[in-house]
ROSE-4610 file (N, C-alpha, C; in Angstrom, 1 decimal, always signed):
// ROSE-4610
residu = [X/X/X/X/X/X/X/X/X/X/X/X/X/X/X/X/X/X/X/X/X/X/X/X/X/X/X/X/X/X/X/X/X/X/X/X/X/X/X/X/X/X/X/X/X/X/X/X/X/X/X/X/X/X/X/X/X/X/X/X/X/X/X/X/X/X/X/X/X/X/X/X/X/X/X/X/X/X/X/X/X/X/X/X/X/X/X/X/X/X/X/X/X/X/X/X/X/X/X/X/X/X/X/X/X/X/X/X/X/X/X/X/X/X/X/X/X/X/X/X/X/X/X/X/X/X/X/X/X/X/X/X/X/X/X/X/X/X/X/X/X/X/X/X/X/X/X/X/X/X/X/X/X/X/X/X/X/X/X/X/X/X/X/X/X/X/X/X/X/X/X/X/X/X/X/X/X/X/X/X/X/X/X/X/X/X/X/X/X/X/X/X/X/X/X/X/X/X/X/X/X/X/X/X/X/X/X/X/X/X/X/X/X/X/X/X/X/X/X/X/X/X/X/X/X/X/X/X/X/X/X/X/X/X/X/X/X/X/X/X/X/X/X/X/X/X/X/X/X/X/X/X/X/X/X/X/X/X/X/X/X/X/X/X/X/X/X/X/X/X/X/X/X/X/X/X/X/X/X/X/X/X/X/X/X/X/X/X/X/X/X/X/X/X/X/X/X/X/X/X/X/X/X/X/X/X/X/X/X/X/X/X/X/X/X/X/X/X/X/X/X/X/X/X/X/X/X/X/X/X/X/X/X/X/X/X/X/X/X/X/X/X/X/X/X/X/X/X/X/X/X/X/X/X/X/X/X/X/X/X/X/X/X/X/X/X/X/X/X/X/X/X/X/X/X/X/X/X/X/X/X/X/X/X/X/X/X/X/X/X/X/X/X/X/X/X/X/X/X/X/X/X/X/X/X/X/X/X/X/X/X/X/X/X/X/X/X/X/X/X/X/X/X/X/X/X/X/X/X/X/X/X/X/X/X/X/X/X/X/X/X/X/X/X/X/X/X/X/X/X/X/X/X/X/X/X/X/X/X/X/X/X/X/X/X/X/X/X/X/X/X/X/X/X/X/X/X/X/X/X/X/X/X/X/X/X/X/X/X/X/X/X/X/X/X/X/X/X/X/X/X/X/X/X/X/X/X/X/X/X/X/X/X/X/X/X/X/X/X/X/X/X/X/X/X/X/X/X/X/X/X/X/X/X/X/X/X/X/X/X/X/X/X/X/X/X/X/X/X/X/X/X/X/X/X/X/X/X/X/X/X/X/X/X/X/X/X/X/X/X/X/X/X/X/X/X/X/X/X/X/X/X/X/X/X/X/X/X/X/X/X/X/X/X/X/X/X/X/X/X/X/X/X/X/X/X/X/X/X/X/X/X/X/X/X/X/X/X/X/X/X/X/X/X/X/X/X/X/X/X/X/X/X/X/X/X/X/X/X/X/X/X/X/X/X/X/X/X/X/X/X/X/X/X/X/X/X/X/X/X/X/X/X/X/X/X/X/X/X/X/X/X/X/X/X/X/X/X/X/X/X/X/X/X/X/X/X/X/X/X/X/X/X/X/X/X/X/X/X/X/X/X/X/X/X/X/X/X]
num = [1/1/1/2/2/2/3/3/3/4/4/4/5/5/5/6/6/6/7/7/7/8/8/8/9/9/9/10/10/10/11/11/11/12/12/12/13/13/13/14/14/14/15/15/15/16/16/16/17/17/17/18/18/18/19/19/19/20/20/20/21/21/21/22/22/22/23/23/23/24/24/24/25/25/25/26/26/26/27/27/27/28/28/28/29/29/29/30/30/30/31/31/31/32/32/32/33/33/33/34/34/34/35/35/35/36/36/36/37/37/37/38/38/38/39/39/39/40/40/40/41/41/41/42/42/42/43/43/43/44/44/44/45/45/45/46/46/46/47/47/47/48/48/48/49/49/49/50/50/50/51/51/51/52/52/52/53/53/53/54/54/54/55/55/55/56/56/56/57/57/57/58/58/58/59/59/59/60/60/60/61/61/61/62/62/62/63/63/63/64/64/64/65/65/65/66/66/66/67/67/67/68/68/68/69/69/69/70/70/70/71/71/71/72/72/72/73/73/73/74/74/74/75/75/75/76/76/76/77/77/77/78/78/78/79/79/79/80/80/80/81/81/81/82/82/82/83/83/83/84/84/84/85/85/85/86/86/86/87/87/87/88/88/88/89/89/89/90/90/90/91/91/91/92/92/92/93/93/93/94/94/94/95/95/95/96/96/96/97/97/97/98/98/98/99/99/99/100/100/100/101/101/101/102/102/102/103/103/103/104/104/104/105/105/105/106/106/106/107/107/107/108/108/108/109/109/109/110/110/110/111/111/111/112/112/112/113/113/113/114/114/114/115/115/115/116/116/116/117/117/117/118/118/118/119/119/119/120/120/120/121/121/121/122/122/122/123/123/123/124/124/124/125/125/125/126/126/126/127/127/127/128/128/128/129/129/129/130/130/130/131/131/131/132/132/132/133/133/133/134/134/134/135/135/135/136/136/136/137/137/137/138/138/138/139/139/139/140/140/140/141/141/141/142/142/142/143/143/143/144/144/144/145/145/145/146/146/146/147/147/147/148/148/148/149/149/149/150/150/150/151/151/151/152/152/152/153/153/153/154/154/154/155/155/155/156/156/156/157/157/157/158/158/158/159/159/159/160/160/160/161/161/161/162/162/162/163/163/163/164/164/164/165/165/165/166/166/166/167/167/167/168/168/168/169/169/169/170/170/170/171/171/171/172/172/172/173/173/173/174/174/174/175/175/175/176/176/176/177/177/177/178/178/178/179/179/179/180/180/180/181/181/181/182/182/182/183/183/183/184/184/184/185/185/185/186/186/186/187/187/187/188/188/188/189/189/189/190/190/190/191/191/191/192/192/192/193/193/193/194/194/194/195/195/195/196/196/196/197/197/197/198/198/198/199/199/199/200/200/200/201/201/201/202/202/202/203/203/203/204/204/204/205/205/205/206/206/206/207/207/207/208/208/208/209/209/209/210/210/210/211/211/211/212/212/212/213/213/213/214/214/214/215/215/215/216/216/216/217/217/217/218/218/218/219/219/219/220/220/220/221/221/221/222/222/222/223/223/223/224/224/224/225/225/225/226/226/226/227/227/227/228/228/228/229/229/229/230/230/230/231/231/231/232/232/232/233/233/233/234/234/234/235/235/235/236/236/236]
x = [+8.1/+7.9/+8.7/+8.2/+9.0/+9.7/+11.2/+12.2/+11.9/+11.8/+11.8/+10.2/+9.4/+9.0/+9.2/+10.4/+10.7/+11.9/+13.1/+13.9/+13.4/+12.2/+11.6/+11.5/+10.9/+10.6/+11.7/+12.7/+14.0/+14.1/+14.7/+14.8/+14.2/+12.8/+11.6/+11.9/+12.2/+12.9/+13.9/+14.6/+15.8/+15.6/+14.3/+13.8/+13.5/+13.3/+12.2/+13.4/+14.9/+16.2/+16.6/+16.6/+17.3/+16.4/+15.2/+14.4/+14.5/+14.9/+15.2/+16.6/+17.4/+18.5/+18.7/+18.1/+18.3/+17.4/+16.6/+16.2/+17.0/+17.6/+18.4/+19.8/+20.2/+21.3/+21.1/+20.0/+19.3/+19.8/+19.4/+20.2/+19.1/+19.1/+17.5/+17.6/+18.7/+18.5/+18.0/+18.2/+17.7/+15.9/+15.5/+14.2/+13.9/+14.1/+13.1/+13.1/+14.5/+14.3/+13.1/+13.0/+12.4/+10.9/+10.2/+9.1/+8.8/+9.9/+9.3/+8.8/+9.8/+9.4/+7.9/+8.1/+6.6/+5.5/+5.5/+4.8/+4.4/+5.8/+6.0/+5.8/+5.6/+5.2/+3.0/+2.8/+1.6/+0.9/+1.4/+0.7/+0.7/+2.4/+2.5/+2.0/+1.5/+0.6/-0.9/-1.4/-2.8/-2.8/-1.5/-2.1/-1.7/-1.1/-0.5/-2.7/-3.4/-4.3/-5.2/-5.4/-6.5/-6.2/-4.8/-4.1/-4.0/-3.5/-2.6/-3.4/-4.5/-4.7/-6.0/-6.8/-8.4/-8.9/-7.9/-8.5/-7.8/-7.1/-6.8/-7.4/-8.4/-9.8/-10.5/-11.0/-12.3/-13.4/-14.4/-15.6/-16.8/-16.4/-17.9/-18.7/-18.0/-18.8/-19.3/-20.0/-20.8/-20.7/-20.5/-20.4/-19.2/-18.3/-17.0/-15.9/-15.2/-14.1/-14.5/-15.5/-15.4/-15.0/-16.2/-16.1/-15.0/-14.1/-12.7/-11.4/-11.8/-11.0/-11.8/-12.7/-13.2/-12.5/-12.3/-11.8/-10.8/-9.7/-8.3/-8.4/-9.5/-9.2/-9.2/-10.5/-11.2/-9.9/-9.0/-8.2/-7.0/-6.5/-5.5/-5.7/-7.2/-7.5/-7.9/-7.9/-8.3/-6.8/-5.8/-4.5/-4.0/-4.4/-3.5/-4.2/-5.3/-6.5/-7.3/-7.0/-7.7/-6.7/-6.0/-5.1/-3.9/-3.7/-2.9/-3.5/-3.5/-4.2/-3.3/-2.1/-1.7/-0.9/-1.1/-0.6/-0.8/+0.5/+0.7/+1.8/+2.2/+3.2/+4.6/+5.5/+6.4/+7.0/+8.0/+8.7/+8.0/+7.9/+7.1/+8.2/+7.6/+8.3/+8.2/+6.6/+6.8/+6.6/+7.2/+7.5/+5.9/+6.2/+5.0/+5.5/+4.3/+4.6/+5.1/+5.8/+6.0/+5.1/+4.4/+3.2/+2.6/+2.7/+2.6/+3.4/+4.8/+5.5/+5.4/+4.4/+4.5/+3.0/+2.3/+1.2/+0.6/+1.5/+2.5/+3.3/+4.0/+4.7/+3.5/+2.6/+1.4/+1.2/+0.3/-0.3/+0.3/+1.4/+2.5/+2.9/+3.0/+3.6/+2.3/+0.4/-0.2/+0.1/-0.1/+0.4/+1.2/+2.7/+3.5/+3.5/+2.5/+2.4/+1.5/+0.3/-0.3/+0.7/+1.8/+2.6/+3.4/+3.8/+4.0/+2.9/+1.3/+0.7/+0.6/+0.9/+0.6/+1.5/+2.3/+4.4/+3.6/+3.6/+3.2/+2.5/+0.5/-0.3/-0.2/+0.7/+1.3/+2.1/+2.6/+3.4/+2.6/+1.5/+0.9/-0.3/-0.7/-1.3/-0.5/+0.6/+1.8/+3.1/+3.5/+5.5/+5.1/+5.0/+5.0/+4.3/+2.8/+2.4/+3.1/+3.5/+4.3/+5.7/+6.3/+7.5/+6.8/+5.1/+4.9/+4.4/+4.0/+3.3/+4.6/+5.5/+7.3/+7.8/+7.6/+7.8/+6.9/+5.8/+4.2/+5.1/+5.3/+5.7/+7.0/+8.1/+9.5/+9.0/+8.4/+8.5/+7.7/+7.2/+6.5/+7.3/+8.2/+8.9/+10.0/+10.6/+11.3/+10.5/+9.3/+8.3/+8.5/+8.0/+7.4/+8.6/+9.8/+11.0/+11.2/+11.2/+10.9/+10.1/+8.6/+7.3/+7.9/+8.2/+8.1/+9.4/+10.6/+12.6/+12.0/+11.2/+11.0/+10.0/+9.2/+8.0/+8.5/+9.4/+10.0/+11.2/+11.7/+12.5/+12.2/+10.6/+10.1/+9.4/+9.1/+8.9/+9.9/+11.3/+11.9/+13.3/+13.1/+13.6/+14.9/+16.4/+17.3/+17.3/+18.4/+18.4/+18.2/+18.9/+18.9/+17.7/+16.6/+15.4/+14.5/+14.9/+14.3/+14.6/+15.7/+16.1/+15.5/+15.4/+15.3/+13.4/+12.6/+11.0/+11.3/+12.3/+12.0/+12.5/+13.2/+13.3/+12.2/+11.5/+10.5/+9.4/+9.1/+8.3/+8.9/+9.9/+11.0/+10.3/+10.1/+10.4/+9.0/+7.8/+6.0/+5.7/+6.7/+6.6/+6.9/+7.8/+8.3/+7.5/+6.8/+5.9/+5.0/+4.5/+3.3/+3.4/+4.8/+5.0/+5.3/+5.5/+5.2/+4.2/+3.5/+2.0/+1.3/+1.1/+0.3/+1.2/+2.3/+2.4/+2.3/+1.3/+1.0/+0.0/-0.9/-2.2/-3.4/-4.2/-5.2/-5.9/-6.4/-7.2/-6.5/-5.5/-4.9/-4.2/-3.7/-3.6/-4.7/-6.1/-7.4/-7.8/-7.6/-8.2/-6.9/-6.0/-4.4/-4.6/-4.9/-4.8/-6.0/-6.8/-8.1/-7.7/-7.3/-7.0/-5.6/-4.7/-3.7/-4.3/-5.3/-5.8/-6.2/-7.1/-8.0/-7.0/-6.0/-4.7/-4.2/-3.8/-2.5/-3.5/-5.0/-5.6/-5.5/-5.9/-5.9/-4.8/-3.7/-2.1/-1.8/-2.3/-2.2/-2.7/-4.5/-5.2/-5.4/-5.3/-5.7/-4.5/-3.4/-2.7/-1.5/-1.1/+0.2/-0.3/-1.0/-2.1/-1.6/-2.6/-2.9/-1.4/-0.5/+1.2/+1.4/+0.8/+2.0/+0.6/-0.2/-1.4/-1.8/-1.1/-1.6/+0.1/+1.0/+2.2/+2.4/+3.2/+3.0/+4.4/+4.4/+5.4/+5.4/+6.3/+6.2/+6.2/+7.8/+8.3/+7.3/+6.2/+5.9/+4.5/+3.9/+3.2/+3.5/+4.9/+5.8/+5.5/+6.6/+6.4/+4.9/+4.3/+3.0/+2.4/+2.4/+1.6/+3.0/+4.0/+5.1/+5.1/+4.4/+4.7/+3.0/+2.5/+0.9/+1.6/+1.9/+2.2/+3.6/+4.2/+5.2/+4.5/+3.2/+2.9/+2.3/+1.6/+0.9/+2.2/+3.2/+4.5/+4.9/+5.0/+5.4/+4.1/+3.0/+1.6/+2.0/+2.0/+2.2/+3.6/+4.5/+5.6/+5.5/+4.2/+4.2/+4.3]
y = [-4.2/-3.0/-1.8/-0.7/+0.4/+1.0/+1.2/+1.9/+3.0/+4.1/+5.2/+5.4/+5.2/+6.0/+4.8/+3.6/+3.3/+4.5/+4.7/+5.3/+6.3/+7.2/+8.8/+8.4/+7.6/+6.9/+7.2/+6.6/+6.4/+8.1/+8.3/+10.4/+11.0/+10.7/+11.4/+11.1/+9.5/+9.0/+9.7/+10.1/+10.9/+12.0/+12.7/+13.8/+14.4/+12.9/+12.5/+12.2/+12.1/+11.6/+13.0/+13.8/+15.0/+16.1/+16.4/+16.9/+16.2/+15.0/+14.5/+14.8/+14.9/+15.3/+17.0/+17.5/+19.0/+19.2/+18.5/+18.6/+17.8/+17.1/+16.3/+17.2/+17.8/+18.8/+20.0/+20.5/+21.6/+22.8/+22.9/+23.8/+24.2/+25.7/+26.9/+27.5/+27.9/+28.1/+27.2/+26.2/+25.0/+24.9/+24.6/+24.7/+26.1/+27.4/+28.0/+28.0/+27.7/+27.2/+26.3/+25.4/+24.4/+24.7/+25.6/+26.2/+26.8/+27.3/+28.9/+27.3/+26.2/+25.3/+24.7/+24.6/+23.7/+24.9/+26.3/+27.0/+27.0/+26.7/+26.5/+25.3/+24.5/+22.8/+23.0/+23.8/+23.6/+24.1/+25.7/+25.9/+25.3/+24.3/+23.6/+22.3/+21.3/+20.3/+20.5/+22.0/+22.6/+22.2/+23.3/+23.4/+22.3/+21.3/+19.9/+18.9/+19.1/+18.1/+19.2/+20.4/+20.7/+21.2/+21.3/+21.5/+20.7/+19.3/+18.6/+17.1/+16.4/+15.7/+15.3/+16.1/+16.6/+16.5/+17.1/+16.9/+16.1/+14.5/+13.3/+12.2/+12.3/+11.3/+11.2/+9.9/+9.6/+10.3/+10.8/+11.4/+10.8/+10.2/+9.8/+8.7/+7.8/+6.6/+7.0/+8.2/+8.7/+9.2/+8.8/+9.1/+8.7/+7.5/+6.8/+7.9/+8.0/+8.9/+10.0/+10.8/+11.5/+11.3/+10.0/+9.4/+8.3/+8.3/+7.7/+8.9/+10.4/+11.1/+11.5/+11.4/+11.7/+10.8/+9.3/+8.3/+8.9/+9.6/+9.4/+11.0/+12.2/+12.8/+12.0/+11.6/+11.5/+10.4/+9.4/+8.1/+9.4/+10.6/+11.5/+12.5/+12.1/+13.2/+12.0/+10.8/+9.7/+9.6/+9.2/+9.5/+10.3/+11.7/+12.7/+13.5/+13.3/+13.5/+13.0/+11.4/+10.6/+9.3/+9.1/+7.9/+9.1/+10.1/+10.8/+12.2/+12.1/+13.1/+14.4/+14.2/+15.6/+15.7/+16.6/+16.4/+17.9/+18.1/+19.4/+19.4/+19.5/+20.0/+20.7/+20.4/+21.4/+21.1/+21.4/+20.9/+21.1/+20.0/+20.2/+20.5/+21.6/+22.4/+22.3/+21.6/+21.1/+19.6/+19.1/+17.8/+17.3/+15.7/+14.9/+13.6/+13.1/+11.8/+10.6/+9.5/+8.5/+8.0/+7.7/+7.1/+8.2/+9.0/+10.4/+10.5/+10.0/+9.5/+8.6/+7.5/+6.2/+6.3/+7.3/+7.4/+7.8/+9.0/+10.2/+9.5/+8.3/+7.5/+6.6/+5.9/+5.2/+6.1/+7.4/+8.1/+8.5/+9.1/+9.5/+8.5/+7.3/+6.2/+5.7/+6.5/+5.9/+7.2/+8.3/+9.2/+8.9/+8.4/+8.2/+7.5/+6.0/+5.4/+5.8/+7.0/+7.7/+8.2/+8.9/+9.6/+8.6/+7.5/+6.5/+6.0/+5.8/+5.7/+7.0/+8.2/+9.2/+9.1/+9.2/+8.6/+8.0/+6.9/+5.1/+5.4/+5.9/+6.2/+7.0/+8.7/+10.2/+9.0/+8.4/+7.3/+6.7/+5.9/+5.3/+6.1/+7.1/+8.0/+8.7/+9.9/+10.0/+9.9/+10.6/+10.3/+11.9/+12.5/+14.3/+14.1/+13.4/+13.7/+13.2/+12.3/+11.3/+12.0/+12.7/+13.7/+14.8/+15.8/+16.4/+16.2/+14.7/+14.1/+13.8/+13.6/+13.2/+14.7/+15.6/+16.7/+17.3/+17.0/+17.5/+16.8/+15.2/+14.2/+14.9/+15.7/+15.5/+16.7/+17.8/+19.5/+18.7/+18.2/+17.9/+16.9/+16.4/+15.4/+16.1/+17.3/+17.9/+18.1/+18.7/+19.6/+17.8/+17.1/+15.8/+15.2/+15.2/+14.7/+15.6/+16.4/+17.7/+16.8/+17.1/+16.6/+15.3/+14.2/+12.6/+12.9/+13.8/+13.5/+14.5/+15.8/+16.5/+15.9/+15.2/+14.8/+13.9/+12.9/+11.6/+12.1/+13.0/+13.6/+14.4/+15.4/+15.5/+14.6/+13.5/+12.3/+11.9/+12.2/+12.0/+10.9/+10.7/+9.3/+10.1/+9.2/+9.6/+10.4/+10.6/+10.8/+10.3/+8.7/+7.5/+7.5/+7.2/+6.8/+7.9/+9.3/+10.2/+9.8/+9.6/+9.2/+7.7/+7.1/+5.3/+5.8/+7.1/+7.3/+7.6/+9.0/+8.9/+8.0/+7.1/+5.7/+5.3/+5.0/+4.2/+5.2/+6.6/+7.1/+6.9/+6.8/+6.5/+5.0/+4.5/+2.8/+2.6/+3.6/+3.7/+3.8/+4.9/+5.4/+4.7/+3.5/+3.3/+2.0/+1.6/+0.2/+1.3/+1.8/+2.2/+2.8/+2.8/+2.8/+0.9/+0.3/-1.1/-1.8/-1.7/-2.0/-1.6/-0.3/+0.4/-0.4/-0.8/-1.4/-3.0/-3.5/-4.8/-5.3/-4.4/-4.5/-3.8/-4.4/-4.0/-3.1/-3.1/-1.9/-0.5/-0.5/+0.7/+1.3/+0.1/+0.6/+1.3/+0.8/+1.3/+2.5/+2.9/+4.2/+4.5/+4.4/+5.2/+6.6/+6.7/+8.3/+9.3/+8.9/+9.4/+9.7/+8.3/+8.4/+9.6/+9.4/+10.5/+12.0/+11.8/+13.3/+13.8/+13.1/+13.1/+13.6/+12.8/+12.7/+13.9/+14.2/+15.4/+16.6/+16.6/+17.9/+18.2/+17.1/+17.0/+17.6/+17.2/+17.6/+19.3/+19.0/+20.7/+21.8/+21.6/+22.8/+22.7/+21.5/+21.4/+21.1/+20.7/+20.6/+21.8/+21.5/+22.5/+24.3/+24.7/+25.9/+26.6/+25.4/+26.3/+26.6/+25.7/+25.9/+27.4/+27.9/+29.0/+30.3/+30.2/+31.7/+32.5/+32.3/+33.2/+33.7/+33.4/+34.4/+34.9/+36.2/+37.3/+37.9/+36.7/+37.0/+36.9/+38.2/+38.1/+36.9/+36.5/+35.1/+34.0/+33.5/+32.8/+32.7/+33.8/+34.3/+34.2/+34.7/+34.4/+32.8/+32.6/+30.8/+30.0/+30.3/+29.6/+30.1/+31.3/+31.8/+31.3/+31.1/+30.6/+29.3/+28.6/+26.7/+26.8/+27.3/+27.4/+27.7/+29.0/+29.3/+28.7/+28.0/+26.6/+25.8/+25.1/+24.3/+24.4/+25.8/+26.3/+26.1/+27.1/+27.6/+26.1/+24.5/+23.5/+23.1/+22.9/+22.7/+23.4/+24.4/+25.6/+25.3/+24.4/+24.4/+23.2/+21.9/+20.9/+20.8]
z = [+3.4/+4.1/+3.5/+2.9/+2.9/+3.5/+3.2/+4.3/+4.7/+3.8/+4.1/+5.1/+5.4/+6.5/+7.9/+8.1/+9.5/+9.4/+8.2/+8.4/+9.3/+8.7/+8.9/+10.2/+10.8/+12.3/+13.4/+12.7/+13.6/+13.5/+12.5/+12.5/+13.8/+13.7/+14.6/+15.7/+16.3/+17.9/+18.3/+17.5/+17.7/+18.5/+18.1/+18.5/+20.1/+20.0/+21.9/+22.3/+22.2/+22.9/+23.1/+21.8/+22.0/+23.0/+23.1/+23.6/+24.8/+25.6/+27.1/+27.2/+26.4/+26.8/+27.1/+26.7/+27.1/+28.4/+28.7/+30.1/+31.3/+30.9/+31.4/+31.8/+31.1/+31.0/+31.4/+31.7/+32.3/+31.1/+29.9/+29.2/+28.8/+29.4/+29.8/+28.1/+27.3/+26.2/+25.1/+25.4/+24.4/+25.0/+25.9/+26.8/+25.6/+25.4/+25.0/+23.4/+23.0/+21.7/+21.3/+21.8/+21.9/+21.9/+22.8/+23.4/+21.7/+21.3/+20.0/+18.7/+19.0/+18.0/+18.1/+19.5/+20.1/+19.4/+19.2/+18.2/+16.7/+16.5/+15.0/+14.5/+15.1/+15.5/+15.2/+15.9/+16.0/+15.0/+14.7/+12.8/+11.9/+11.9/+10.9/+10.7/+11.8/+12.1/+11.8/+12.6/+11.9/+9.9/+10.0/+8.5/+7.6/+8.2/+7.3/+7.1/+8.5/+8.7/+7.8/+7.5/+6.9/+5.5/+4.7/+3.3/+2.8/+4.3/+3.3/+3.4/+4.7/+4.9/+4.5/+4.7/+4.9/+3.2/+2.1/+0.7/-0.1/+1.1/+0.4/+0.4/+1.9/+2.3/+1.8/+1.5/+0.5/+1.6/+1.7/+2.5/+1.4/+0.7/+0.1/+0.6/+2.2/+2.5/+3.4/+3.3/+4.8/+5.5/+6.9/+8.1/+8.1/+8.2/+8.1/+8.0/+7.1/+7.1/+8.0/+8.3/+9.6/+10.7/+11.0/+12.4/+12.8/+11.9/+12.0/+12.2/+12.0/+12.4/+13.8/+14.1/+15.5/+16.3/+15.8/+16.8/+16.9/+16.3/+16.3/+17.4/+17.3/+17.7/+19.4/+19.7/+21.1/+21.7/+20.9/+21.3/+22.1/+21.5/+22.0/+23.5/+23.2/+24.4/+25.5/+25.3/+26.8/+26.9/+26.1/+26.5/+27.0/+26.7/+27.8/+29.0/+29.4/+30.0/+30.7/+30.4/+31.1/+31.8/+30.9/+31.6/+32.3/+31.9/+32.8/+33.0/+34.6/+35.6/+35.0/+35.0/+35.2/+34.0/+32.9/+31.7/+31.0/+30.5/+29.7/+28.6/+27.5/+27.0/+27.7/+27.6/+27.9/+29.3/+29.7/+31.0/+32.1/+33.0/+34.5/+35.1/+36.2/+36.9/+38.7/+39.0/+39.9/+40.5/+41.6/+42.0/+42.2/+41.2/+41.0/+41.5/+41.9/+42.0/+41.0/+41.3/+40.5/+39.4/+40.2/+39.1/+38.2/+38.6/+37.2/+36.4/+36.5/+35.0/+34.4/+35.0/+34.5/+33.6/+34.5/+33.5/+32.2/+32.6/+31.5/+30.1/+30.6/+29.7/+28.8/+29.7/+29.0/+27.9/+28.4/+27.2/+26.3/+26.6/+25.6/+24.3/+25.0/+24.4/+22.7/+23.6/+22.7/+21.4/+22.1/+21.2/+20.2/+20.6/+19.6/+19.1/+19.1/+18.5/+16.9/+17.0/+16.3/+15.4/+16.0/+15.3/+14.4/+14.5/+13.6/+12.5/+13.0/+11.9/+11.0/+11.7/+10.7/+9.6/+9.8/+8.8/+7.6/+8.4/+7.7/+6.2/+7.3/+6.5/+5.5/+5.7/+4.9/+3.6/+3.6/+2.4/+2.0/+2.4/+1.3/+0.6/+0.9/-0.5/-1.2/-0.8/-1.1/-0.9/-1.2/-0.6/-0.2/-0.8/-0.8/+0.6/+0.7/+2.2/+3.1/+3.0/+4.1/+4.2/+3.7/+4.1/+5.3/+4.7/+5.4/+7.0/+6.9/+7.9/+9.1/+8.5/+9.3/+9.9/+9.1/+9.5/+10.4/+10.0/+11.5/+13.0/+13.1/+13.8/+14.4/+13.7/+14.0/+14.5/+14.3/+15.1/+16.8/+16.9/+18.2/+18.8/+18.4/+19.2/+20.0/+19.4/+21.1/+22.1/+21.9/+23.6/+23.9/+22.8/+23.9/+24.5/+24.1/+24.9/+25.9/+26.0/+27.3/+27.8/+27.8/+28.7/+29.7/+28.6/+29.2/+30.5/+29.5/+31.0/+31.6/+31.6/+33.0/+33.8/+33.6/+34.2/+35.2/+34.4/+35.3/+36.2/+35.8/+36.8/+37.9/+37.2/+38.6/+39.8/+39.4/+40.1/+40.8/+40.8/+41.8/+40.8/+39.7/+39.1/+38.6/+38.2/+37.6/+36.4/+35.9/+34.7/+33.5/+34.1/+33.0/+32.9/+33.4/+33.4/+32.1/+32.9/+32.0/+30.7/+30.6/+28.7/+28.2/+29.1/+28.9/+28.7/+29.1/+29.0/+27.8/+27.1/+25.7/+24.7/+25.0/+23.8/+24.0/+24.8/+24.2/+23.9/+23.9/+23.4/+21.7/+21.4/+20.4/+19.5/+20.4/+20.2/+19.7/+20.3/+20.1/+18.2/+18.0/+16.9/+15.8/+15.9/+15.1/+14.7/+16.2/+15.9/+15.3/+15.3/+14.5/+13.2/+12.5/+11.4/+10.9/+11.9/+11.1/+11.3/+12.1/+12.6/+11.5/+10.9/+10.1/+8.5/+8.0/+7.3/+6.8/+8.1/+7.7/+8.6/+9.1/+9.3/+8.8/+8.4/+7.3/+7.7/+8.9/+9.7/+9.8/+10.4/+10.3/+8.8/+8.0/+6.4/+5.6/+6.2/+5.5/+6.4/+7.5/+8.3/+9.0/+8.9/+9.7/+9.6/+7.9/+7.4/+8.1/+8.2/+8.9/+10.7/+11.1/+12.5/+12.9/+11.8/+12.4/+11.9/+11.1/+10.9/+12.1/+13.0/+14.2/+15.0/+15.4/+16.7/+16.2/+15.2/+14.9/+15.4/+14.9/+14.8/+16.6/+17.2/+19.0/+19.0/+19.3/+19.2/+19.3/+18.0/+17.7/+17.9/+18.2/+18.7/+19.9/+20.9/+22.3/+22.5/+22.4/+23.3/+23.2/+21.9/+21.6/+21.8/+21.1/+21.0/+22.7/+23.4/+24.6/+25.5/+25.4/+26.1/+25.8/+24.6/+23.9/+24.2/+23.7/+23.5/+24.6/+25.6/+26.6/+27.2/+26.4/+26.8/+25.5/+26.2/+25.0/+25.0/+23.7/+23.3/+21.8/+21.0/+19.2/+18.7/+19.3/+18.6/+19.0/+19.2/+19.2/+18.7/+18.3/+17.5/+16.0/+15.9/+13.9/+14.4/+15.3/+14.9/+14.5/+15.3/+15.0/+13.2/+13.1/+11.7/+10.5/+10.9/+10.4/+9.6/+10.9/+10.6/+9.5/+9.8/+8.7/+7.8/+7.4/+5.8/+5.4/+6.2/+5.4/+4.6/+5.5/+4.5/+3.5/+3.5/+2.6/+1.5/+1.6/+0.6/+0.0/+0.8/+0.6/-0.6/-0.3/-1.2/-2.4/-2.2/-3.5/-4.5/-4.2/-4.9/-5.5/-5.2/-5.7/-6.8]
């Protein structure tokens, strides 16, 4: 197994610890830090699946490579939409029941498990992609460590718990950078599938948190994280 994308893995879990700990801590400047990233997170994810992902897929077997990023998009939206009723990006603010964190935790968990195939898969066509793919993965793992410790804390649950939801959104990610390195199915369509999930991610879920407040900074961040990856492509 290749180190460097479980290493990238572990980096990214870090993400969903530090992102529960600032909810945890109630620290309102880090929360909007966080929010302007969840922007800058989302252009840069856009523009990683259609710069960086989209013209490294074979599309010559047909229907296939399409309908394998379809799966990955439609697998992200039964996750956060269907197995969990009440689901949004970004800190819950009002009191939910239990079982809405535990639901919350399911879908999230399948998410990040995507976000590990994306790693995995980004390495074995490139290294160059698989850096950008770690980097798509690591800007969205703050909001999502927000989402999972405010959710479960609005549920009524400790703090430990909130932190103990993002390890294992932590722990999702990392199986799916080793799952996708020694199973054949996800080695042969991973890259397709995280194209599908990241694209979900990015224009349905992260998009809508941010476009209807109006604010500059989160307008730069968003056109920001797009022409990074453009500026990254361009220096190859």
């Amino acid at each position: 197994m290749k180190a460097a994308p479980l290493l990238l893995a572990l980096v990214a879990a870090l993400g969903n610890l530090l992102g529960a700990a600032v909810v945890v801590r109630r620290a309102r400047t880090g929360l909007r830090f966080i929010e302007t990233m969840l922007a800058f997170g989302a252009g840069f994810m856009l523009a990683v699946v259609l710069v960086g992902v989209l013209p490294a897929l074979d599309f010559s077997s047909g229907l296939g490579t399409g309908a394998t990023i379809l799966v990955g998009y439609l697998a992200i939206h039964l996750a956060h939409h269907v197995v969990v009723p009440h689901f949004h990006f970004g800190e819950e603010t009002h009191v939910v029941s239990a079982a809405v964190g535990s639901s919350a935790l399911v879908g999230l968990s399948i998410h990040s498990f995507f976000d590990g195939v994306a790693i995995a898969s980004g390495f074995q066509s490139t290294a160059a992609l698989g850096v950008l793919m770690f980097l798509a993965v690591l800007l969205h793992k703050l909001p999502e460590g927000v989402t999972i410790a405010s959710v479960v804390l609005a549920g009524g649950r400790p703090g430990r718990q909130a932190v103990l939801a993002a390890l294992a959104l932590g722990f999702a990610t990392v199986l799916g950078v080793v799952l996708t390195e020694v199973a054949t199915p996800l080695a042969t369509h991973g890259l397709a599938l995280a194209a599908g999930a990241t694209l979900y991610v990015a224009a349905s879920n992260l998009v809508p948190e941010f476009q209807n407040k109006r604010r500059a900074d989160l307008t730069i961040s968003f056109f920001g994280g797009a022409l990074a990856v453009i500026a990254l492509e361009m220096m190859r």
